[in-house]
N, CA, C and O atoms as a GROMACS GRO file, in nm:
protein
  296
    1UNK      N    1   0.545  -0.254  -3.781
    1UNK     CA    2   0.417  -0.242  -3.845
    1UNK      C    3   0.357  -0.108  -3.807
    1UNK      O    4   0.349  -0.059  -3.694
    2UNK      N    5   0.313  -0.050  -3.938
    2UNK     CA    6   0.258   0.109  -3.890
    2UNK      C    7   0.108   0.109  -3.942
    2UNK      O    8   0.063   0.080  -4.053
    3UNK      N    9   0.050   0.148  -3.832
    3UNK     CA   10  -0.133   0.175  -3.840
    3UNK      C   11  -0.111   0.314  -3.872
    3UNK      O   12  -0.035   0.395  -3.820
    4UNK      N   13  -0.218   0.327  -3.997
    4UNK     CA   14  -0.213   0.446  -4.059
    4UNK      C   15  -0.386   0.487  -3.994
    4UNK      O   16  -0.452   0.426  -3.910
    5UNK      N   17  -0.411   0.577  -4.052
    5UNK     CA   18  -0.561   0.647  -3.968
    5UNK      C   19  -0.691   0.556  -4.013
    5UNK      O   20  -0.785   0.518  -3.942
    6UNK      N   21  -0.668   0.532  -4.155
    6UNK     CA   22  -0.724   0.430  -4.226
    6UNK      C   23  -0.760   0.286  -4.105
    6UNK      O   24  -0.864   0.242  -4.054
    7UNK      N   25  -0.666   0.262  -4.100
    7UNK     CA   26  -0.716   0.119  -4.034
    7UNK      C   27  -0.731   0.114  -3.874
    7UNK      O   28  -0.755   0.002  -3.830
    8UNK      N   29  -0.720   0.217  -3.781
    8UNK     CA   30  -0.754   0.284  -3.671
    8UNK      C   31  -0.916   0.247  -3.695
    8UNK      O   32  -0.986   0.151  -3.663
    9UNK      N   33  -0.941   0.377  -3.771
    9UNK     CA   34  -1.063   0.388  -3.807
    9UNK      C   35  -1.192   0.250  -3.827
    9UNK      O   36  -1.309   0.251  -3.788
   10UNK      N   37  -1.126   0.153  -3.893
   10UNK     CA   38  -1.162   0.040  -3.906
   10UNK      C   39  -1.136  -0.108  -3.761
   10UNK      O   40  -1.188  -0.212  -3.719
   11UNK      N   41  -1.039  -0.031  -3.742
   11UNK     CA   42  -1.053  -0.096  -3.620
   11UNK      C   43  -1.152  -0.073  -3.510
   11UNK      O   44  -1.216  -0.159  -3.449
   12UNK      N   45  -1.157   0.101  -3.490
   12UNK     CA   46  -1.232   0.146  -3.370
   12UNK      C   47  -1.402   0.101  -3.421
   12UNK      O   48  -1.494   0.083  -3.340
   13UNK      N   49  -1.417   0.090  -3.568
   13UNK     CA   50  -1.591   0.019  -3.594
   13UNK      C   51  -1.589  -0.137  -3.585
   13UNK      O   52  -1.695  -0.196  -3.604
   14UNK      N   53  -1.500  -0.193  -3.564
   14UNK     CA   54  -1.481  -0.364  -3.523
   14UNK      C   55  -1.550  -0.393  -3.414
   14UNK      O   56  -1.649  -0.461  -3.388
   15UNK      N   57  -1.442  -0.299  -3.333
   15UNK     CA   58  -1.459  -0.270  -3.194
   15UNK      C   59  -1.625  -0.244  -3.138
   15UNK      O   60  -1.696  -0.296  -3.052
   16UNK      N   61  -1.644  -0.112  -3.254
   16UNK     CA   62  -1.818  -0.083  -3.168
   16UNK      C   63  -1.924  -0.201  -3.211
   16UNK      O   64  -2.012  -0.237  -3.133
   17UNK      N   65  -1.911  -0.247  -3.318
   17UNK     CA   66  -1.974  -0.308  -3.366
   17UNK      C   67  -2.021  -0.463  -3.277
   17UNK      O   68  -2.134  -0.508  -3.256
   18UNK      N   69  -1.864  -0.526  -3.233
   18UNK     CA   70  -1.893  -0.621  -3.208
   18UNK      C   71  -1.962  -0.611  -3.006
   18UNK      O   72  -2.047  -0.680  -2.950
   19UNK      N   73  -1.861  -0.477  -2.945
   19UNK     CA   74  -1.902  -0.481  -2.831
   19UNK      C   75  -2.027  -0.407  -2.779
   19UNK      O   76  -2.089  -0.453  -2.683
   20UNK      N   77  -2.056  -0.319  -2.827
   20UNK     CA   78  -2.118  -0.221  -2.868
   20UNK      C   79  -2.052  -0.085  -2.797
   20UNK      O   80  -1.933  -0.069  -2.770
   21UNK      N   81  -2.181   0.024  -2.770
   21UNK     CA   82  -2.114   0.133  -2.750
   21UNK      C   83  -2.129   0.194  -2.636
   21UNK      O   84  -2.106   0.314  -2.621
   22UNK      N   85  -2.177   0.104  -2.530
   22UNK     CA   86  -2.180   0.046  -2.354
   22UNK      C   87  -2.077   0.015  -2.341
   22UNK      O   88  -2.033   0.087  -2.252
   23UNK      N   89  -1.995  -0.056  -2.378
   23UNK     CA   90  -1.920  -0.176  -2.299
   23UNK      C   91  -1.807  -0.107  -2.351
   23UNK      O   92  -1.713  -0.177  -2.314
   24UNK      N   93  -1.738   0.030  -2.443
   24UNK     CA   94  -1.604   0.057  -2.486
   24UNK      C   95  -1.525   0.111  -2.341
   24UNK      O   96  -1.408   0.092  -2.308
   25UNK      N   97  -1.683   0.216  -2.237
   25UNK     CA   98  -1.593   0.261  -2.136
   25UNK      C   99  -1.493   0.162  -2.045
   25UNK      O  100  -1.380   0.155  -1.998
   26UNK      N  101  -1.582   0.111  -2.053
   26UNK     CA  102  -1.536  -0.050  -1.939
   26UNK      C  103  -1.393  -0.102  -1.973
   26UNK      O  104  -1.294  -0.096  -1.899
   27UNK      N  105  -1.402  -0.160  -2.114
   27UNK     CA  106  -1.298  -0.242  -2.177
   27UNK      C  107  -1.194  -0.129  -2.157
   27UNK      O  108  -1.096  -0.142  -2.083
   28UNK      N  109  -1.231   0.020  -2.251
   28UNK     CA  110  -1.092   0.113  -2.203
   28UNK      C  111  -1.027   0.098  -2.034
   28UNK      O  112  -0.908   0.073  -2.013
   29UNK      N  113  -1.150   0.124  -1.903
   29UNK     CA  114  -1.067   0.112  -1.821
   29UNK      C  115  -1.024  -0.028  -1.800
   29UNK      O  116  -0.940  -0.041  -1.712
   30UNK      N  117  -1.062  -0.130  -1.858
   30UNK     CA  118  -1.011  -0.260  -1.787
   30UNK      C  119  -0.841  -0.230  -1.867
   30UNK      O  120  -0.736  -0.255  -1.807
   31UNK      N  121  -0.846  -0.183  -1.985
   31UNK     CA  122  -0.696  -0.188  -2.055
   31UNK      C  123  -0.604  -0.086  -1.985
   31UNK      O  124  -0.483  -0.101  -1.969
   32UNK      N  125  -0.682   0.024  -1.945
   32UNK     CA  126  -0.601   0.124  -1.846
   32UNK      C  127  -0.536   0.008  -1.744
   32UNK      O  128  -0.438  -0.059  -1.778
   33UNK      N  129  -0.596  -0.005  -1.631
   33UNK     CA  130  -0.577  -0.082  -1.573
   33UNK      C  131  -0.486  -0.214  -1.571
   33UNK      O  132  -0.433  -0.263  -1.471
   34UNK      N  133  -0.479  -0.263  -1.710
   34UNK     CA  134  -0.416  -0.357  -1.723
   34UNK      C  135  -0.250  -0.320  -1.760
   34UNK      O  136  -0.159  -0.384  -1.708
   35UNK      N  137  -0.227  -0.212  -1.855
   35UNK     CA  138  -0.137  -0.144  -1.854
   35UNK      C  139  -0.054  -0.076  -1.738
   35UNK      O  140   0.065  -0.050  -1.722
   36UNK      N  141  -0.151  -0.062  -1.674
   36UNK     CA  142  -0.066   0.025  -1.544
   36UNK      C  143   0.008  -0.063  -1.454
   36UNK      O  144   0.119  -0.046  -1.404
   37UNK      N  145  -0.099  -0.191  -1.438
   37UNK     CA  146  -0.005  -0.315  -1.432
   37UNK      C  147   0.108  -0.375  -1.421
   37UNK      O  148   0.182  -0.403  -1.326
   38UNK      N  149   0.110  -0.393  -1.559
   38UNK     CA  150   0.208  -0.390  -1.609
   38UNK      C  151   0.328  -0.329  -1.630
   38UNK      O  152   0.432  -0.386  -1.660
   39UNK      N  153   0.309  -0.189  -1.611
   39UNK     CA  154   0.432  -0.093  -1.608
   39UNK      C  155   0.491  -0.139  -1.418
   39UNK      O  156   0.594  -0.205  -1.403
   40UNK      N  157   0.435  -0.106  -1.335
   40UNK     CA  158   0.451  -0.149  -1.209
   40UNK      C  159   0.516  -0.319  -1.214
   40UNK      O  160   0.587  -0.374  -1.130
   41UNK      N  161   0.478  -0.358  -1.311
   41UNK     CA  162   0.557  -0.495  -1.248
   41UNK      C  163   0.712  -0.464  -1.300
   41UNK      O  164   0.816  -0.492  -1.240
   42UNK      N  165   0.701  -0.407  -1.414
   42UNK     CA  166   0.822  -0.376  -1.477
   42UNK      C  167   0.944  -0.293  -1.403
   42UNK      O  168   1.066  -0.285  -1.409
   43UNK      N  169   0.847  -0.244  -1.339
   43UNK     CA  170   0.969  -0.137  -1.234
   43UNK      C  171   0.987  -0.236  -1.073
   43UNK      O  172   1.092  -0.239  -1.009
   44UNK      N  173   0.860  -0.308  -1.034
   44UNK     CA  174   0.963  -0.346  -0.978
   44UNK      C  175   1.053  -0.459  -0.989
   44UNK      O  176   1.132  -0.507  -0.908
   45UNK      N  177   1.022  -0.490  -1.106
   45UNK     CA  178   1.154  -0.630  -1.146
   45UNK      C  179   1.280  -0.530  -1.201
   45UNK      O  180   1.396  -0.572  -1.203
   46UNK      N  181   1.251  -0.423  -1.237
   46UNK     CA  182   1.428  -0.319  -1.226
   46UNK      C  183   1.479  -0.330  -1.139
   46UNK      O  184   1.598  -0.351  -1.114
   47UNK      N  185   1.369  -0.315  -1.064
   47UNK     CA  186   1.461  -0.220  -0.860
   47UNK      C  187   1.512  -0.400  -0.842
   47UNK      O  188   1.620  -0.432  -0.892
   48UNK      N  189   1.442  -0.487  -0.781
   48UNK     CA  190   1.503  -0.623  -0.800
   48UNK      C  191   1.604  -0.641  -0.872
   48UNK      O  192   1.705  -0.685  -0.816
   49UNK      N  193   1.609  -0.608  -1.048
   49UNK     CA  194   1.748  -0.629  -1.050
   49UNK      C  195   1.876  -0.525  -1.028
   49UNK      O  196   1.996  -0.554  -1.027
   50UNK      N  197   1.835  -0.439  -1.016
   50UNK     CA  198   1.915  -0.311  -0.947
   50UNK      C  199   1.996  -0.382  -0.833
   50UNK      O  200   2.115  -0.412  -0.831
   51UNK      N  201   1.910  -0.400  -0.749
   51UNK     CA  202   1.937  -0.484  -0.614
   51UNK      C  203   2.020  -0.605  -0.626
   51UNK      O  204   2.116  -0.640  -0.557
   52UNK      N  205   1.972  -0.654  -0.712
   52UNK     CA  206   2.074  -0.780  -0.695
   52UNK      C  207   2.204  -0.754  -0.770
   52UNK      O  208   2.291  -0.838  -0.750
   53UNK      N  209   2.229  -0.667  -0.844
   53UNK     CA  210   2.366  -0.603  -0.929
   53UNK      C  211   2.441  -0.582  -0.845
   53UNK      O  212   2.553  -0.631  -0.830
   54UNK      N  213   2.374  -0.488  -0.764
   54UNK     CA  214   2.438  -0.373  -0.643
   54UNK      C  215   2.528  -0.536  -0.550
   54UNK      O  216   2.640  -0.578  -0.520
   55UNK      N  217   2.412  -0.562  -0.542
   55UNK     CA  218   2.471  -0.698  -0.395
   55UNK      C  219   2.599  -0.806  -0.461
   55UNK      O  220   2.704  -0.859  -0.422
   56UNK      N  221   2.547  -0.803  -0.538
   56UNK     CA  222   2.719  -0.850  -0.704
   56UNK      C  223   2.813  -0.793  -0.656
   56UNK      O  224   2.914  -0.846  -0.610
   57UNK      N  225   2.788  -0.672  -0.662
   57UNK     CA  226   2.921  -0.547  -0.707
   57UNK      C  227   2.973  -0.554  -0.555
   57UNK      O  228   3.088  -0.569  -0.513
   58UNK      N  229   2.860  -0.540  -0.491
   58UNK     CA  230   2.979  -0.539  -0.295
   58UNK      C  231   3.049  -0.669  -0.283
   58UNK      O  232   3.164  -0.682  -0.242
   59UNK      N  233   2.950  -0.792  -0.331
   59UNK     CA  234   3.009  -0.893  -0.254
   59UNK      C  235   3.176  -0.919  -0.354
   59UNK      O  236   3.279  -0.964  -0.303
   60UNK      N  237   3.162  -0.875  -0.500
   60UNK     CA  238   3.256  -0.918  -0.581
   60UNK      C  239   3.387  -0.830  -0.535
   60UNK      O  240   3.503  -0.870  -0.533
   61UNK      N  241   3.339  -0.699  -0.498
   61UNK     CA  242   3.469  -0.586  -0.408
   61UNK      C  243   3.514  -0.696  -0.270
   61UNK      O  244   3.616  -0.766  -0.270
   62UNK      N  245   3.422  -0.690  -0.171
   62UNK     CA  246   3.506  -0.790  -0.079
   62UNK      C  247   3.580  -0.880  -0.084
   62UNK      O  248   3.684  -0.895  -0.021
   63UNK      N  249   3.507  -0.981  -0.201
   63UNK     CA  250   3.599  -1.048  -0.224
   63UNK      C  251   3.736  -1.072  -0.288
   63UNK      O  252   3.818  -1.162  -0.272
   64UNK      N  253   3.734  -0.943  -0.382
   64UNK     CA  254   3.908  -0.899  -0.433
   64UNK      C  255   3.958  -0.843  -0.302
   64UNK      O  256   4.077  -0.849  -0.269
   65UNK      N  257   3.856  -0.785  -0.223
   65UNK     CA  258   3.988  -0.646  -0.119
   65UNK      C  259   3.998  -0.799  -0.019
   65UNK      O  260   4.104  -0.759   0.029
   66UNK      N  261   3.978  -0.932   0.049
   66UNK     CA  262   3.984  -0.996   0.060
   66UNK      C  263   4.133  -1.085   0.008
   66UNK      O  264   4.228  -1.122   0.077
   67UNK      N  265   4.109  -1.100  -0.134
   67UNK     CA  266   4.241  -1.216  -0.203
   67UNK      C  267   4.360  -1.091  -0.196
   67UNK      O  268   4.475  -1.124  -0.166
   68UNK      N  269   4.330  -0.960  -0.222
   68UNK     CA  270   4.411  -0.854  -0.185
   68UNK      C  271   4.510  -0.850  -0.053
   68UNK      O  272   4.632  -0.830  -0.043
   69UNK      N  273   4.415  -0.875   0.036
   69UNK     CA  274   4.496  -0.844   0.169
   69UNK      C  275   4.580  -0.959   0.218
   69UNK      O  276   4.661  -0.955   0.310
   70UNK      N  277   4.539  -1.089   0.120
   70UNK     CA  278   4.598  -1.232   0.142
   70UNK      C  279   4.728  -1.218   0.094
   70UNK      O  280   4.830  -1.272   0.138
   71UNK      N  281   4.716  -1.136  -0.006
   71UNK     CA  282   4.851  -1.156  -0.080
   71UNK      C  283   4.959  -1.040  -0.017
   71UNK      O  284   5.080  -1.063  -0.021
   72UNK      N  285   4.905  -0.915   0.040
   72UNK     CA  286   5.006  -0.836   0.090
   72UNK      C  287   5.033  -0.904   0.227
   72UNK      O  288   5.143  -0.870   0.270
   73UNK      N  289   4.952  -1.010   0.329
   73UNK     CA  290   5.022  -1.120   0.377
   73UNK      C  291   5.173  -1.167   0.386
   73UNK      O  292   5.271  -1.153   0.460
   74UNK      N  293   5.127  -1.250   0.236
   74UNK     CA  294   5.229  -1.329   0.199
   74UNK      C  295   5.358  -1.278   0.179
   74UNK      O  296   5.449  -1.353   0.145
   0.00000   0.00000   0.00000
């Protein structure tokens, strides 16, 4: 869906209209704020799954160099 300038425009007088033209600074930083949020949770549920990939990838190596060394054993 693409907002053309047209309906920006109509949006941003919704906006003054209903909150008025006090309350836009506020709401902008509460949405700053809420966004930034949000990006931060996002990164750290990466690094979490980063982390838990990584801890995959070692434990899944040990465990071949493991069935590996069983078999040059045998």
């Amino acid at each position: 869906m693409k907002l053309g300038p047209q309906e920006l425009i109509i949006i941003l007088i919704v906006v003054i209209i209903i909150f008025g033209p006090t309350q836009i600074p506020k709401l902008t930083k509460m949405f700053g704020k809420s966004v930034k949020g949000f990006k931060e949770g996002m990164a750290e549920e990466e690094e979490e799954l980063a982390a838990e990939k990584k801890a995959k990838k070692a434990a899944a190596k040990k465990a071949e160099e493991e069935t590996s060394g069983d078999e040059k054993e045998e």
